[in-house]
DSSP file (Angstrom, degrees, kcal/mol; ACC not computed):
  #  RESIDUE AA STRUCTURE BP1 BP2  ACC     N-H-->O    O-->H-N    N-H-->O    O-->H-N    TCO  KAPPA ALPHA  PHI   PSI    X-CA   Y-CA   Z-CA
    1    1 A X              0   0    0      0, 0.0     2,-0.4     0, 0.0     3,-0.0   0.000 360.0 360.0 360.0 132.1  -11.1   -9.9   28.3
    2    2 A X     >  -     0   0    0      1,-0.1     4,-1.7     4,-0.0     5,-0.2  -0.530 360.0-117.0 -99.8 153.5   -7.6  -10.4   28.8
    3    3 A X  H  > S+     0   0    0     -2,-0.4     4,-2.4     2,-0.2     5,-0.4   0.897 118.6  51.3 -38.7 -47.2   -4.6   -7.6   27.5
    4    4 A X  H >> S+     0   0    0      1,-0.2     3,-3.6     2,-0.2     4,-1.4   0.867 116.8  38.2 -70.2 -69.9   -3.1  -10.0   25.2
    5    5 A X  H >> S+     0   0    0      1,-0.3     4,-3.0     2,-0.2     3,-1.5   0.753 121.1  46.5 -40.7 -71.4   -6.8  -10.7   23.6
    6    6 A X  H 3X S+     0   0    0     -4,-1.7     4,-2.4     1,-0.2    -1,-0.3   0.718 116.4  51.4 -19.5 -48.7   -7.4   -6.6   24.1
    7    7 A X  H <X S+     0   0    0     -3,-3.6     4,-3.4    -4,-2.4    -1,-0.2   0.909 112.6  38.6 -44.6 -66.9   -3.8   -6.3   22.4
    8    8 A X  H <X S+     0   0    0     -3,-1.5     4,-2.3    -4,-1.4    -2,-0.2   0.902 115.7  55.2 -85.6 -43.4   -4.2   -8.6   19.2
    9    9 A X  H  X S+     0   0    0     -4,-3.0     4,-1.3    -5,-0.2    -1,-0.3   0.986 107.9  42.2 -53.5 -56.1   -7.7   -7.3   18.7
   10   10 A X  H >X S+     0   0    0     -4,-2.4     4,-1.8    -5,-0.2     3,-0.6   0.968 115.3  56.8 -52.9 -60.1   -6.9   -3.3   18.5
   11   11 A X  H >X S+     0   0    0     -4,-3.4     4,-1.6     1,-0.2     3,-1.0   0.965 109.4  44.4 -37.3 -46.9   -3.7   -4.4   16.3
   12   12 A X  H >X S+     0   0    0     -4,-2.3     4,-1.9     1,-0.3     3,-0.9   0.930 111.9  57.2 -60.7 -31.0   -6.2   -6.4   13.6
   13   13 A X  H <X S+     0   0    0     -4,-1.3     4,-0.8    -3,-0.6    -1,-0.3   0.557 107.4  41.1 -91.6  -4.5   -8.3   -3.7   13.7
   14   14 A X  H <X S+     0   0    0     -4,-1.8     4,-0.9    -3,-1.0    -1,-0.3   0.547 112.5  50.5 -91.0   1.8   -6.0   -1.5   12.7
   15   15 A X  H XX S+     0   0    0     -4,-1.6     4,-1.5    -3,-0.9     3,-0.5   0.959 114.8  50.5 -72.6 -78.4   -4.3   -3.5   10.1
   16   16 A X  H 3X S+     0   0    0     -4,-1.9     4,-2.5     1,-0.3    -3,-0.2   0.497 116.4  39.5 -73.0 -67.5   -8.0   -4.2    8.6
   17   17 A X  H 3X S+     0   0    0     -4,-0.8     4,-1.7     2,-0.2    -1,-0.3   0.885 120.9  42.9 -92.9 -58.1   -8.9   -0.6    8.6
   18   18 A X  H XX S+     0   0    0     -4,-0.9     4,-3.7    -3,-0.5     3,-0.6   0.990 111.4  52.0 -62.1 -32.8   -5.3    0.9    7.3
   19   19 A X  H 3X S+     0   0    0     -4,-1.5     4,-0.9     1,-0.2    -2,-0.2   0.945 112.1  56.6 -62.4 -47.2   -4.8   -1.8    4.7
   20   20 A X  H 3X S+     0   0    0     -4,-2.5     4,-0.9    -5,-0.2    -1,-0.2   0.697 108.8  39.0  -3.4 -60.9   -8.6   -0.3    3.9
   21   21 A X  H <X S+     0   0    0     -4,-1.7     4,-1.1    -3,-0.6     5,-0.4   0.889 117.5  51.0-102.5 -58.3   -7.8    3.4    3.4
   22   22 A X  H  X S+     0   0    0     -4,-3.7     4,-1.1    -5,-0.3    -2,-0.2   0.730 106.1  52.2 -62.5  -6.4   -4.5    2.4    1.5
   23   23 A X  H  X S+     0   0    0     -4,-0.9     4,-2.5    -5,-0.3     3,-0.4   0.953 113.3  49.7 -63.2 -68.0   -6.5    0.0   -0.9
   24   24 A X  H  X S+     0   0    0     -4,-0.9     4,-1.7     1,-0.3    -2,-0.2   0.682 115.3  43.7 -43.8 -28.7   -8.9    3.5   -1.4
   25   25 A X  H  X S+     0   0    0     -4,-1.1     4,-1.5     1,-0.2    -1,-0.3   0.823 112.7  50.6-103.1 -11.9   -5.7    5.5   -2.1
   26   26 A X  H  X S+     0   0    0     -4,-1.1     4,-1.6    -5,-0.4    -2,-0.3   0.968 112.0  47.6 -65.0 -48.8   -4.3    3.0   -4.2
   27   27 A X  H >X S+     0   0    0     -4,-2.5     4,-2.0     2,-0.2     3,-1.2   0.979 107.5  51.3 -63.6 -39.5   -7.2    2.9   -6.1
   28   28 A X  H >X S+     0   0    0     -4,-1.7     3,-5.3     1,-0.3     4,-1.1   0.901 113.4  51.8 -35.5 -81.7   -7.7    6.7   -6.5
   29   29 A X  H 3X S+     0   0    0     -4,-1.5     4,-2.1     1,-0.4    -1,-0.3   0.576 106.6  49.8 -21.2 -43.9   -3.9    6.6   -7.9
   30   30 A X  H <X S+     0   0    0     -4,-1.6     4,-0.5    -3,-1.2    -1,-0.4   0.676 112.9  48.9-116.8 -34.0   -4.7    3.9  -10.3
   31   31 A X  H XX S+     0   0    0     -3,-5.3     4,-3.5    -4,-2.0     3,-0.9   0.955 110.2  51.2 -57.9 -63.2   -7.9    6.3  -11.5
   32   32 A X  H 3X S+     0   0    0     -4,-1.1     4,-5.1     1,-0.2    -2,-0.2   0.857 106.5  54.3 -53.1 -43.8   -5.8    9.3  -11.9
   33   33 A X  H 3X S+     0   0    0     -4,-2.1     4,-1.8    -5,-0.3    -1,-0.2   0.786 111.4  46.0 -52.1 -32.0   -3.1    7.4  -14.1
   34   34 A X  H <X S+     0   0    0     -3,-0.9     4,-1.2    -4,-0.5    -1,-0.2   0.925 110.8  46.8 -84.3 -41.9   -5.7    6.4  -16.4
   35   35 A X  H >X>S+     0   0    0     -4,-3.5     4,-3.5     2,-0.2     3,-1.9   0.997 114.4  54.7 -62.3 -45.3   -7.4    9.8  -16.7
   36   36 A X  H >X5S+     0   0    0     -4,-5.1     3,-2.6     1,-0.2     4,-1.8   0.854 107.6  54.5 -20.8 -77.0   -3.3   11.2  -17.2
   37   37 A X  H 3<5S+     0   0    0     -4,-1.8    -1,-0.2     1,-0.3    -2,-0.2   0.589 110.0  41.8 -25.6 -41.0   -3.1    8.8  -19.9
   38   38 A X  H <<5S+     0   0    0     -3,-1.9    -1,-0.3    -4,-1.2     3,-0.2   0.681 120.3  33.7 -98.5 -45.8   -5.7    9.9  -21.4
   39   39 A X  H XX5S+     0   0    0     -4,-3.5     4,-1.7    -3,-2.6     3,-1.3   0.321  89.1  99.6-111.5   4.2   -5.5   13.9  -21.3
   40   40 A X  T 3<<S+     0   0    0     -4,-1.8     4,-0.2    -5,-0.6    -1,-0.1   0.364  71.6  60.7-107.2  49.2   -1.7   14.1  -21.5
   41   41 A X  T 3> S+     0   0    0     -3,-0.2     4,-0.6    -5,-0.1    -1,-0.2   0.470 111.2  39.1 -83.1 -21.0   -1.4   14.9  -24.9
   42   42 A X  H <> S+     0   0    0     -3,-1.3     4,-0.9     2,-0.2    -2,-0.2   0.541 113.6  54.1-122.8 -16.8   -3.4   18.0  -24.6
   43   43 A X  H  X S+     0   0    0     -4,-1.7     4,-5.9     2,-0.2     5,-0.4   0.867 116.8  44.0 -78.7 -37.6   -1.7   19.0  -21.0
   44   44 A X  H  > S+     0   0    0     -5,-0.3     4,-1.7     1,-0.2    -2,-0.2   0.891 105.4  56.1 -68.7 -19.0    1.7   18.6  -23.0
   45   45 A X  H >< S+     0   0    0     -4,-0.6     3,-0.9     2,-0.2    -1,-0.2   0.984 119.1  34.5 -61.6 -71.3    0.5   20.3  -25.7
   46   46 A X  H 3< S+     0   0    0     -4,-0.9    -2,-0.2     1,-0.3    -1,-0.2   0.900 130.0  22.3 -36.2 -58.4   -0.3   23.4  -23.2
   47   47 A X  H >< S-     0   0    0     -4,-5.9     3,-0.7     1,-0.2     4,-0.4   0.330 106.7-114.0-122.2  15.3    2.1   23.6  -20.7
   48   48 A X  T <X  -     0   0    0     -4,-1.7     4,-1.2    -3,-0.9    -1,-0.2  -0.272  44.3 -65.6  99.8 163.0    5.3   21.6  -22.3
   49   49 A X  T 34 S+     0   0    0      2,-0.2     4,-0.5     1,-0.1    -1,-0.2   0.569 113.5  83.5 -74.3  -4.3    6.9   18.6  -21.4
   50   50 A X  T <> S+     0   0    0     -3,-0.7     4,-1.9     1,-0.3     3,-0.4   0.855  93.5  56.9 -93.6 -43.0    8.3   19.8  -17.8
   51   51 A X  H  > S+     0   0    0     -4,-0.4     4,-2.3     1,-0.2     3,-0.3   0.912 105.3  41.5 -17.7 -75.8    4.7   18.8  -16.6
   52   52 A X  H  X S+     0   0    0     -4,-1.2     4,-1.6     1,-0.2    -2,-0.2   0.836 115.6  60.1 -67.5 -12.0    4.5   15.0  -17.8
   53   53 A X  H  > S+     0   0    0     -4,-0.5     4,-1.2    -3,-0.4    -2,-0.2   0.880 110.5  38.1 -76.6 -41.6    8.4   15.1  -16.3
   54   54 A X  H  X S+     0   0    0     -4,-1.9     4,-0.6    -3,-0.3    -1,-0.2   0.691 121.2  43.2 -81.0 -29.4    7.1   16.1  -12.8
   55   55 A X  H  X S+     0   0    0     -4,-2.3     4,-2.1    -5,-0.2    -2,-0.2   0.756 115.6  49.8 -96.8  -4.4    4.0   13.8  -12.9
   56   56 A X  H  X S+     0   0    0     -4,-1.6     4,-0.6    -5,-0.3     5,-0.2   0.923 112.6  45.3 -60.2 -38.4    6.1   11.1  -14.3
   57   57 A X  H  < S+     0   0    0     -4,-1.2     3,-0.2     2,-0.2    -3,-0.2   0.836 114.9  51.7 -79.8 -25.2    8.7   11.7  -11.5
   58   58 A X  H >X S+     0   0    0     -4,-0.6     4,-2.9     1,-0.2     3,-2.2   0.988 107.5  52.6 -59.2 -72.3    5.6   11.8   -9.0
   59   59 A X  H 3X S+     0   0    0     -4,-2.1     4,-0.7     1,-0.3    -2,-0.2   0.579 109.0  45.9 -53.6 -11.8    4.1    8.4  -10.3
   60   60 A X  H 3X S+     0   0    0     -4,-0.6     4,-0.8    -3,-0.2    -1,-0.3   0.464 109.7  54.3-122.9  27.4    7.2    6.3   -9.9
   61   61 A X  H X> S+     0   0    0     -3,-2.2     4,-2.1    -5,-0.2     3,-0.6   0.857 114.5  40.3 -87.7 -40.7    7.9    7.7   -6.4
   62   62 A X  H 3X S+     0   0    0     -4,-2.9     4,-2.3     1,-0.2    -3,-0.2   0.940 116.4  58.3 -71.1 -52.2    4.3    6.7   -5.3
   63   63 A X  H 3< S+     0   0    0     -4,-0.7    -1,-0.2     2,-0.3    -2,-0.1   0.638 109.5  39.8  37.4 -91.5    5.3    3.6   -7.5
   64   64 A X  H XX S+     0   0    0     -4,-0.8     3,-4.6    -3,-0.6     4,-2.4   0.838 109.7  58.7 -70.3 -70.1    8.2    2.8   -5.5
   65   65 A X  H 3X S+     0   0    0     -4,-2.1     4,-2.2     1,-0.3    -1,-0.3   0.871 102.4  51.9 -21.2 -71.3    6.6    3.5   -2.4
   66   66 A X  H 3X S+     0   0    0     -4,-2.3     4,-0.8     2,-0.2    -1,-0.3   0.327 106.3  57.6 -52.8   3.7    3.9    1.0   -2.9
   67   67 A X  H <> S+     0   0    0     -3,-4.6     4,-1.8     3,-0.1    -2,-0.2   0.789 109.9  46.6-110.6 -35.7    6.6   -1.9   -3.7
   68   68 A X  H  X S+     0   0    0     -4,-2.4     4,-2.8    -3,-0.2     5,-0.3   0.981 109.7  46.6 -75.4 -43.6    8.0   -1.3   -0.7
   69   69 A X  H  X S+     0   0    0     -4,-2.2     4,-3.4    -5,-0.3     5,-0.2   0.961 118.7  45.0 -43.6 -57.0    4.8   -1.2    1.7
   70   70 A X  H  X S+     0   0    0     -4,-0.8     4,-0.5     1,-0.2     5,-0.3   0.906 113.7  54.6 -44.4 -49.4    3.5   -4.5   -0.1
   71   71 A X  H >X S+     0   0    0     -4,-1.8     4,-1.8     2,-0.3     3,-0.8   0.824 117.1  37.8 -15.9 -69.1    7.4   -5.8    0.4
   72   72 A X  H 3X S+     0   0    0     -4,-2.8     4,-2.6     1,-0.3    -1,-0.3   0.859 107.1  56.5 -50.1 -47.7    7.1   -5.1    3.8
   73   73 A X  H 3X S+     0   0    0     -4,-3.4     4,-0.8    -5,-0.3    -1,-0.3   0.373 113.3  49.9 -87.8 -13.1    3.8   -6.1    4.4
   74   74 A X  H <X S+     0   0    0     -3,-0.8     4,-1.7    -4,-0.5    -1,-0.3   0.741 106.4  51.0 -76.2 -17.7    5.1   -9.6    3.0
   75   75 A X  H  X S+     0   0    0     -4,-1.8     4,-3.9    -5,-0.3    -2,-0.2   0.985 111.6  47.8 -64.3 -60.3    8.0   -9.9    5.0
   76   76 A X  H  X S+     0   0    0     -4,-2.6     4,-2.5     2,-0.2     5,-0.2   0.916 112.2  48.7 -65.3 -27.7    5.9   -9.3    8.2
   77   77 A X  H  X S+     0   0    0     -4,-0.8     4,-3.0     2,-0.2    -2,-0.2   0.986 114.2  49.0 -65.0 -45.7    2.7  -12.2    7.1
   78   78 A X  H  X S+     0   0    0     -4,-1.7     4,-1.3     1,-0.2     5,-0.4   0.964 113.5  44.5 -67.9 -50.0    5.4  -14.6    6.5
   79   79 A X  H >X S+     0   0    0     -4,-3.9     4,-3.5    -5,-0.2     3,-1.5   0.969 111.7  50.0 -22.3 -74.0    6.9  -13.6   10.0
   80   80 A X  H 3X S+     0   0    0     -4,-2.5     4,-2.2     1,-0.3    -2,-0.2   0.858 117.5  48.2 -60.5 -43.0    3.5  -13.7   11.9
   81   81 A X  H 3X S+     0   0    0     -4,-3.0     4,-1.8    -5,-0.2    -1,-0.3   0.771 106.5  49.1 -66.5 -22.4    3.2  -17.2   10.1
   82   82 A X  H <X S+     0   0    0     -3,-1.5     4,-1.2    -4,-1.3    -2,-0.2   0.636 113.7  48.7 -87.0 -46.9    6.5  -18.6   10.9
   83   83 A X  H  X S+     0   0    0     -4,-3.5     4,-1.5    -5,-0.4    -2,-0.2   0.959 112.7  51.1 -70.3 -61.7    5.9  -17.5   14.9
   84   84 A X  H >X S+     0   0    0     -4,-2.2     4,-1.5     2,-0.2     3,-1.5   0.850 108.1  46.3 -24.6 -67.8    2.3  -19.2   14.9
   85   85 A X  H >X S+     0   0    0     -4,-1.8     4,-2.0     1,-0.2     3,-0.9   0.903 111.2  55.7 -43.3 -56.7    3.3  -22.4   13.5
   86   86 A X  H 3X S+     0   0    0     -4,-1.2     4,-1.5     1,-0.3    -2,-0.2   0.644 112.8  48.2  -3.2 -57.9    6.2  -22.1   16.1
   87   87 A X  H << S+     0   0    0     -4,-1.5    -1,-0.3    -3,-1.5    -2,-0.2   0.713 107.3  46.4 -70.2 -33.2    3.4  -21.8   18.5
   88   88 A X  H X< S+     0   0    0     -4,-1.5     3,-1.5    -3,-0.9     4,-0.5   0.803 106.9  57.7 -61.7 -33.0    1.4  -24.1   17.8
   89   89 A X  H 3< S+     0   0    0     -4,-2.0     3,-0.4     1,-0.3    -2,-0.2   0.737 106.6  53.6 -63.7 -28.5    3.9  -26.6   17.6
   90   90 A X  T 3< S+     0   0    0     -4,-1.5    -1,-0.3     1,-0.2    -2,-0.1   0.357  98.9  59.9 -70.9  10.0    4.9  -25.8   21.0
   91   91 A X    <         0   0    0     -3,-1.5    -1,-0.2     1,-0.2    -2,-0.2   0.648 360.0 360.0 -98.6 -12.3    1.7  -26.1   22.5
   92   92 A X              0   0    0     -4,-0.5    -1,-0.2    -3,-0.4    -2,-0.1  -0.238 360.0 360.0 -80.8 360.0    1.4  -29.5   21.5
């Protein structure tokens, strides 16, 4: 098996595997927002407003976060596609 192959495999399998875990933490995130939703009438009621202020301000940094990974993570497939074609076309 040659390095490049060794190379290009270990990368996919770590896209495939991180893209994975971050699906899993996106989804958790996406759980927790709904249960918020759901009980923060009765957390505000308790503890105040300073609470939903802090999980608000929490949810749109992870927010924010996640438009930039996808962002990125289009910028680079549209890269990887743009060198391929490239490559093929020179191989030919």
């Amino acid at each position: 098996m040659s390095t490049l192959h060794k190379t290009k495999s270990f990368m996919g399998n770590a896209y495939h595997h991180t893209k994975s875990f971050l699906g899993n933490v996106d989804h958790g995130v996406r759980i927790a927002k709904k249960a918020y939703a759901i009980l923060e009438p009765t957390i505000s009621h308790f503890t105040g407003s300073k609470v939903h202020h802090n999980v608000m301000k929490a949810v749109n940094g992870y927010d924010d976060i996640r438009h930039k990974i996808i962002s990125g993570h289009n910028q680079i497939e549209d890269h990887v596609k743009s060198v391929s074609t490239k490559f093929k076309k020179s191989r030919y």
